[in-house]
N, C-alpha and C positions, 0 to 999 in steps of 0.2 A: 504494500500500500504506500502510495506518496508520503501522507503523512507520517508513516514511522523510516522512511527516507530521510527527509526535513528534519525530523526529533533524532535522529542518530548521531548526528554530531554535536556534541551542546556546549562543545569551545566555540562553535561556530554558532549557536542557534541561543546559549543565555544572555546574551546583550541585546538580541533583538525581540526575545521574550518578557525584557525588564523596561525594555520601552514603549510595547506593545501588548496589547491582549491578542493570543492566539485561539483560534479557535478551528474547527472544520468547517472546509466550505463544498458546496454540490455543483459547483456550475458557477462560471461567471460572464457574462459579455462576450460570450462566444461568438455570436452572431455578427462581431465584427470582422470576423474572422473568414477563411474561404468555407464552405462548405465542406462537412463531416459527420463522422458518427458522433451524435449529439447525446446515444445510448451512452458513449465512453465517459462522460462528464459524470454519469449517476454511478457510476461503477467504481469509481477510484476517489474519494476526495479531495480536493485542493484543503490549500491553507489560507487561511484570512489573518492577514497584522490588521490590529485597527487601536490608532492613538486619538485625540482630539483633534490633531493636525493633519495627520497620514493615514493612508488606505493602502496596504500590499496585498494582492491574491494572489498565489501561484496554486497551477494546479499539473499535471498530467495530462493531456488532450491529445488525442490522436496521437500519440507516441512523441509529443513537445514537449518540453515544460514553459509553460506559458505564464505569463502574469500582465497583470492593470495595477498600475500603481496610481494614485491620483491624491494629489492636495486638497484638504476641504476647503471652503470658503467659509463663510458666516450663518448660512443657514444649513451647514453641515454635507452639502452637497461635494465632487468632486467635478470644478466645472476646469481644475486645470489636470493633464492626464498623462499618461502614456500605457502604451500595452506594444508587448513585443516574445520575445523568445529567449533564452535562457540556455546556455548550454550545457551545465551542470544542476545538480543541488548545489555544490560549494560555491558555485555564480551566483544563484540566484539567494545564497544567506548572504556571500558578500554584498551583494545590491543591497539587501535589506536591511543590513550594518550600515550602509552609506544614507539610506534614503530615511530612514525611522530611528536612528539613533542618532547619527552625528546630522542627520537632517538636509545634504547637499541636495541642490535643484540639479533636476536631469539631467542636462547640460554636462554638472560637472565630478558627474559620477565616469570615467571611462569604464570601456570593454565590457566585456562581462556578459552582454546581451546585444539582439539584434530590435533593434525599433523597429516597431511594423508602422505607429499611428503615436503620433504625439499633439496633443490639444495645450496650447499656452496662451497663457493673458494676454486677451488683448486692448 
């Protein structure tokens, strides 16, 4: 299962568990996505970081590891975004070390993942 993927390493996954609530996620914003077995999303869970300021999901999809990260605004919404691809778990914890703990803007996170769609303030 992804999620005892993610939980397997916790030099890599307690810092971003101490700034985050972790929890399981079923599906996320797949639909932005190309077309797929949409069954695979109910099958495997993703993981959701969620702090007052940040939103991480990654999940397992079609054989990606995929995520949406997004910045809340004021009425809690994520209207600034990005979602892309991941080429590890240890990619996608370092991301989530970079973007929910030390808090850098997308921009200034390198590697680590491919950008598929990025939404920024405009």
């Amino acid at each position: 299962m992804f999620v005892d993927e993610i939980s397997s390493d916790i030099t890599l996954l307690e810092p971003v568990a101490n700034a985050a609530k972790m929890s399981q996620c079923w599906g996320f914003a797949d639909l932005l996505w190309e077309r797929g077995d949409i069954d695979s999303m109910f099958e495997d869970p993703g993981v959701i970081f969620e702090n007052d300021r940040r939103l991480l999901v990654i999940g397992r999809i079609n054989g990606e590891i995929r995520y949406f990260a997004g910045v809340k605004d004021a009425d809690g919404a994520s209207s600034v975004f990005e979602i892309g691809r991941f080429f590890s778990v240890d990619n996608a914890l370092n991301y989530a070390r970079a973007f929910l703990v030390n808090e850098f803007e997308f921009d200034s996170i390198n590697g680590l993942r491919t950008v598929r769609r990025l939404r920024t303030a405009s």
